[in-house]
KEZADO-105744 format. One record per residue (C-alpha): residue number from 1; residue in one letter; x, y, z. Coordinates in steps of 0.05 Angstrom, whole numbers, always signed. Each point is the difference from the previous one (the first is absolute). Layout:
% residues N
+-----+------+--------+--------+--------+
| pos | code |      X |      Y |      Z |
+-----+------+--------+--------+--------+
| NUM |    a |      X |      Y |      Z |
...
+-----+------+--------+--------+--------+
//
This chain:
% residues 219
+-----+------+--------+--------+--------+
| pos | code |      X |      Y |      Z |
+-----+------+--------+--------+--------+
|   1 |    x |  +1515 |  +2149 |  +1243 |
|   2 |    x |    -29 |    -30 |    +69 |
|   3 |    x |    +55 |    +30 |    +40 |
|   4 |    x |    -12 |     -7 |    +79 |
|   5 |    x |     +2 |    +59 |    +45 |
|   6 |    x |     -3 |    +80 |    -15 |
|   7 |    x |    +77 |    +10 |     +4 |
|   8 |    x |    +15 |    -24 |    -70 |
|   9 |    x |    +21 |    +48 |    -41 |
|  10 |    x |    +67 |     +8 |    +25 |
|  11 |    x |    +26 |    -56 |     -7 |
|  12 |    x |    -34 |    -16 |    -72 |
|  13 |    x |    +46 |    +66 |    -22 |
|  14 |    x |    +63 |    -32 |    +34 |
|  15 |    x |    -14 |    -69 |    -32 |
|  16 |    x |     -9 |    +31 |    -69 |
|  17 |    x |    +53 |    +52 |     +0 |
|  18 |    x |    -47 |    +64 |    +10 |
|  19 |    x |     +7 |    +52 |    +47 |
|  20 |    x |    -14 |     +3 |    +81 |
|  21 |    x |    -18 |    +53 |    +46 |
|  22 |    x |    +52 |    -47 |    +43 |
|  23 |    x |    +50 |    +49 |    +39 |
|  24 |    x |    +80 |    -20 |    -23 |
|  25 |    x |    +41 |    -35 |    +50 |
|  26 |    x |    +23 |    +35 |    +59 |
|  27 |    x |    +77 |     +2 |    -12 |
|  28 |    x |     -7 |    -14 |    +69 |
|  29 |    x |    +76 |     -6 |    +41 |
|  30 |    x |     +2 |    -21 |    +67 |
|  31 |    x |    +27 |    +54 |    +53 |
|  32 |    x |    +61 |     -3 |    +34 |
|  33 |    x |    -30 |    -23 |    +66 |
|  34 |    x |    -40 |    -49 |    -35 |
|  35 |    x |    +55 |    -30 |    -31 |
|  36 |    x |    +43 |     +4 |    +67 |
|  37 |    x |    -59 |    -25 |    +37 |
|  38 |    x |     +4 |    -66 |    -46 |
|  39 |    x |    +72 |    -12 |     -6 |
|  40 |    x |     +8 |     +9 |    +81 |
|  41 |    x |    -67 |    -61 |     -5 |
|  42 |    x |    +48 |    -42 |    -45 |
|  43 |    x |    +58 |     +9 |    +38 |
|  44 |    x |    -31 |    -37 |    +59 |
|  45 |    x |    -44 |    -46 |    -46 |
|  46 |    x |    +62 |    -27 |    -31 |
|  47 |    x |    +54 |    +15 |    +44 |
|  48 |    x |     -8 |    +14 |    +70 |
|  49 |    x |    -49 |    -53 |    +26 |
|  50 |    x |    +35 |    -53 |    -44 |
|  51 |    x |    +76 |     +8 |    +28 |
|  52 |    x |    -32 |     +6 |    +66 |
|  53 |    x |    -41 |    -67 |     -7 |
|  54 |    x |    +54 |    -26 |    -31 |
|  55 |    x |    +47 |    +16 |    +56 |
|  56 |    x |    -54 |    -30 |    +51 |
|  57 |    x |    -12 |    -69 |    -38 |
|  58 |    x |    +88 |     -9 |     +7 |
|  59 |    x |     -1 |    +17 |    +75 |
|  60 |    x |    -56 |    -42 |     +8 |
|  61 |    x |    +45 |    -53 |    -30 |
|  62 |    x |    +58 |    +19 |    +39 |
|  63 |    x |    -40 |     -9 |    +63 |
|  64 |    x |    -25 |    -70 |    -24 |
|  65 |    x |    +75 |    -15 |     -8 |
|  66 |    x |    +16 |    +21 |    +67 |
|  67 |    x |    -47 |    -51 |    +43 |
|  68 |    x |     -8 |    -58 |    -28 |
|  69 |    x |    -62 |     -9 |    +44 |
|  70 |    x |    -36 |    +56 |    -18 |
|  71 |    x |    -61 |    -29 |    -32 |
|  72 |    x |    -41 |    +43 |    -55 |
|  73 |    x |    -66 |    -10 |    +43 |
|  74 |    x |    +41 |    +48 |    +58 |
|  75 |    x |    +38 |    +48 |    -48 |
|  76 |    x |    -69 |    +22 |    -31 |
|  77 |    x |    -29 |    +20 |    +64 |
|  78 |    x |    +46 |    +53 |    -11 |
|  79 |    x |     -9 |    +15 |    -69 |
|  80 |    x |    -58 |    +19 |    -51 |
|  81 |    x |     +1 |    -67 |    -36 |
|  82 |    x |    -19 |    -67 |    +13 |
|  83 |    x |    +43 |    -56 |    +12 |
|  84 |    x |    -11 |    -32 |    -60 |
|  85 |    x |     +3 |    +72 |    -40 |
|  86 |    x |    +74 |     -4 |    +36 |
|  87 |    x |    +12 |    -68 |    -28 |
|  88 |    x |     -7 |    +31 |    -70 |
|  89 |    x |    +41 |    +59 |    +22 |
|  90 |    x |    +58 |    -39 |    +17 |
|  91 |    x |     -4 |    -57 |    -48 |
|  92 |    x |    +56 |    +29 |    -41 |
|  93 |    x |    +45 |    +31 |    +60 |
|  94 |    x |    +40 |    -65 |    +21 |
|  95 |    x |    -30 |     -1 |    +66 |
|  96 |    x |    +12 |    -65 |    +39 |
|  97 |    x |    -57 |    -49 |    +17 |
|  98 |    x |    -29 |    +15 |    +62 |
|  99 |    x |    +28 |    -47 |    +66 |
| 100 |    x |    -55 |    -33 |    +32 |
| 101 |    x |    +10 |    +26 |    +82 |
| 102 |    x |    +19 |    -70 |    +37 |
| 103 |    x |    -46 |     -5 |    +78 |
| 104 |    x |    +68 |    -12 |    +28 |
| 105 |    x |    +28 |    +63 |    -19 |
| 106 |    x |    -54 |    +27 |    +42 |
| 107 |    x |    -51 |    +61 |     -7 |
| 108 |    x |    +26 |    +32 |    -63 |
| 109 |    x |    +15 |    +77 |     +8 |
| 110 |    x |    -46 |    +56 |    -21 |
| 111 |    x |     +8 |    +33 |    -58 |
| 112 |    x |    +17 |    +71 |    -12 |
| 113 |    x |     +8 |    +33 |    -59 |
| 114 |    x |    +77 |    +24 |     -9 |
| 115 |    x |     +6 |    +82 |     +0 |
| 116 |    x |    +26 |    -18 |    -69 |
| 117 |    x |    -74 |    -29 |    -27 |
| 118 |    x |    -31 |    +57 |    +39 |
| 119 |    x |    +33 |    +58 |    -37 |
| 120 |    x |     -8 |    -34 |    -71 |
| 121 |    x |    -75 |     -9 |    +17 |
| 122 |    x |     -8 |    +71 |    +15 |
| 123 |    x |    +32 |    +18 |    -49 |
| 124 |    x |    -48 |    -42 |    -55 |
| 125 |    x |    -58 |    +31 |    +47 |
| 126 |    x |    +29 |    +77 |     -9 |
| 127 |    x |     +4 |    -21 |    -90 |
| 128 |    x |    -72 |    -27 |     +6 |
| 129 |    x |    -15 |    +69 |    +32 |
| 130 |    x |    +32 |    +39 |    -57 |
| 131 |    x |    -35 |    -32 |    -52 |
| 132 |    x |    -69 |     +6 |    +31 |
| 133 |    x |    +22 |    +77 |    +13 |
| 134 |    x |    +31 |    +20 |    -69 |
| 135 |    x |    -63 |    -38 |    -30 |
| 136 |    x |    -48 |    +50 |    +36 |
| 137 |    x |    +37 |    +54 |    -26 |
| 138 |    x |     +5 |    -19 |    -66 |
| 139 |    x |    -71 |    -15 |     -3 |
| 140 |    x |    -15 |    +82 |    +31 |
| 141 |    x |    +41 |    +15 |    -45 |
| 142 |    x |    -36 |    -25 |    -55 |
| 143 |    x |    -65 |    +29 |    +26 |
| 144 |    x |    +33 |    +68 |     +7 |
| 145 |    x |    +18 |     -5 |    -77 |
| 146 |    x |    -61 |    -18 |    -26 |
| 147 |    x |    -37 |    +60 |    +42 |
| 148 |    x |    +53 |    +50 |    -31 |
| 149 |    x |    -21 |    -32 |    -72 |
| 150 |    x |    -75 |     -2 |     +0 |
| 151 |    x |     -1 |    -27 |    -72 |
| 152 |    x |    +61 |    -48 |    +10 |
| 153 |    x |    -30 |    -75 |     -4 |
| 154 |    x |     +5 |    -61 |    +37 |
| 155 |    x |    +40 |    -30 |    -58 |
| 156 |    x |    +38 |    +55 |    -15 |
| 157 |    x |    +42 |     +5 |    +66 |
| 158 |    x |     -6 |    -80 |     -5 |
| 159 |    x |    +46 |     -2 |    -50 |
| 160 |    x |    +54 |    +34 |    +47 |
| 161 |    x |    -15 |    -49 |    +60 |
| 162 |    x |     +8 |    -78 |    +10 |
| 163 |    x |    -70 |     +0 |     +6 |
| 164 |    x |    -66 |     -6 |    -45 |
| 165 |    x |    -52 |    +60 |     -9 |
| 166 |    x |    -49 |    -48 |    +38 |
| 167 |    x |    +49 |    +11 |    +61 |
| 168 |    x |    +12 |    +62 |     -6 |
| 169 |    x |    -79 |     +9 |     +1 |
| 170 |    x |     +7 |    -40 |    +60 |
| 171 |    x |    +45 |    +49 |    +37 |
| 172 |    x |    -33 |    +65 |    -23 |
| 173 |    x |    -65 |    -18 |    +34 |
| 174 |    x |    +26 |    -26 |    +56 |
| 175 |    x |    +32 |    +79 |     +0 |
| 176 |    x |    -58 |    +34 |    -13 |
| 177 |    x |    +21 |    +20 |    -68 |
| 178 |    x |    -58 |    +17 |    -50 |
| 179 |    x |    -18 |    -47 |    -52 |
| 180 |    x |    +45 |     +3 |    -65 |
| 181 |    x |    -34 |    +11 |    -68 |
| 182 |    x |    +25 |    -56 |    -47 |
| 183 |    x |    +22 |    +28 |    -73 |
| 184 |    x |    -48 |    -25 |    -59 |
| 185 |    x |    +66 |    -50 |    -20 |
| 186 |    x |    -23 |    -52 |    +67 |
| 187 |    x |    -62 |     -9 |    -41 |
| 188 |    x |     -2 |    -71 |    -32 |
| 189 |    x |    -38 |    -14 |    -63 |
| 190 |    x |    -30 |    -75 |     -3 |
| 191 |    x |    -10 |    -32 |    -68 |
| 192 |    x |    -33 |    -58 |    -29 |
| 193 |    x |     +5 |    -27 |    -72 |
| 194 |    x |    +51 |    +60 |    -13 |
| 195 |    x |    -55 |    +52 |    +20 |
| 196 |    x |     -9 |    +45 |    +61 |
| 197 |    x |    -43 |    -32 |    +50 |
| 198 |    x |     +2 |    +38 |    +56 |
| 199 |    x |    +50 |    +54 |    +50 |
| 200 |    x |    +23 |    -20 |    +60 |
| 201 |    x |    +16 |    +70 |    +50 |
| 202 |    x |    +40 |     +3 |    +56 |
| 203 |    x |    -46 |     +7 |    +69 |
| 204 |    x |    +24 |    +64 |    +26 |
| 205 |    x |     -6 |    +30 |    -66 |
| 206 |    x |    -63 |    -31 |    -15 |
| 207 |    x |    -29 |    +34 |    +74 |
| 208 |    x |    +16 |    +64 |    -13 |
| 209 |    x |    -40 |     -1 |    -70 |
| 210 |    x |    -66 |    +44 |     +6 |
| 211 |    x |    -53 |    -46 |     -3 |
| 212 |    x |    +38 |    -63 |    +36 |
| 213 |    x |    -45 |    -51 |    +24 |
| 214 |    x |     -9 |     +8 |    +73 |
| 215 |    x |     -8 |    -75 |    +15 |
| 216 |    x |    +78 |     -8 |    -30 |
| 217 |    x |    +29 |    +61 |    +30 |
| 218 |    x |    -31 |    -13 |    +77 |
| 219 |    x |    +50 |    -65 |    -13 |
+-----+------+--------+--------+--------+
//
């Protein structure tokens, strides 16, 4: 039939309803700490850092309230946004319009974050931390579980994460984990005119075929 590459009789049998040498899905189910591991992830995604950013943006507000002649420009020497990023911030907070600091009135005074501001701030800091921490577990997590399931997939545990099988590829190398072997379904049959043209195969499938072609696998 003209088909492109050597891999092709695989996926000719799934597209015409014979049988594979394909191994059955996993029944994969992820462990308890994985599942902890992801729900503790969540929690701060979703949770955590947003009440405490939320709680930040109103005592920003609150301090805006409180002097009158506290100008963005100052308050975001203090903070990690910009002034204008505050003038979004506050747009919808009913903060007064700033008062423009008369000569007469002499030297205005220096400003200093209230103990109030502080604590929130450290407190958005401390979320930001927990999500950057329970995301670094998660992700050794995930490593872990694929090392104690040498033929789980990429896509497999995907389907119990937020995340594609391409990211999950992405965290397993950068863990050292060992390359999965793709099941013969991720192969994709291309027609044209209603008849098999050619297979496309997954790369790390394809590189651990006998026979692979050095130029593709050195990639």
């Amino acid at each position: 039939m003209g088909l492109a590459l050597t891999f092709i009789p695989a996926a000719l049998c799934q597209t015409f309803g014979m049988a594979t040498t394909s191994p059955p899905p996993s029944g994969y189910q992820p462990s308890d700490q994985l599942r902890d591991s992801l729900a503790a992830w969540e929690k701060a995604v979703d949770e955590t850092e947003p009440q405490a950013r939320e709680a930040l943006e109103e005592g920003i507000a609150q301090e805006l309230r409180d002097d009158r002649q506290l100008t963005l420009n100052v308050l975001a020497q203090h903070l990690p946004w910009t002034a204008e990023m505050l003038r979004l911030l506050m747009a919808d907070r009913d903060v007064p319009p700033r008062e423009r600091h008369r000569q007469a009135e002499g030297e205005p005074q220096v400003y200093k974050p209230s103990e109030r501001l502080r604590d929130l701030l450290a407190a958005w800091n401390m979320a930001g931390d927990d999500v950057k921490k329970t995301r670094a577990s998660l992700e050794a997590c995930i490593a872990d579980e694929l090392r104690a399931h040498p033929t789980l997939t990429n896509a497999e545990i995907a389907e119990h994460l937020p995340w594609s099988q391409e990211q999950v590829r992405v965290i397993a190398r950068a863990h050292g984990v060992p390359r999965r072997r793709k099941r013969g379904s991720d192969h994709k049959l291309i027609e044209e005119n209603g008849k098999p043209k050619a297979v496309t195969v997954p790369y790390d499938w394809y590189v651990q075929q006998p026979g692979a072609d050095p130029s593709i696998t050195r990639r």
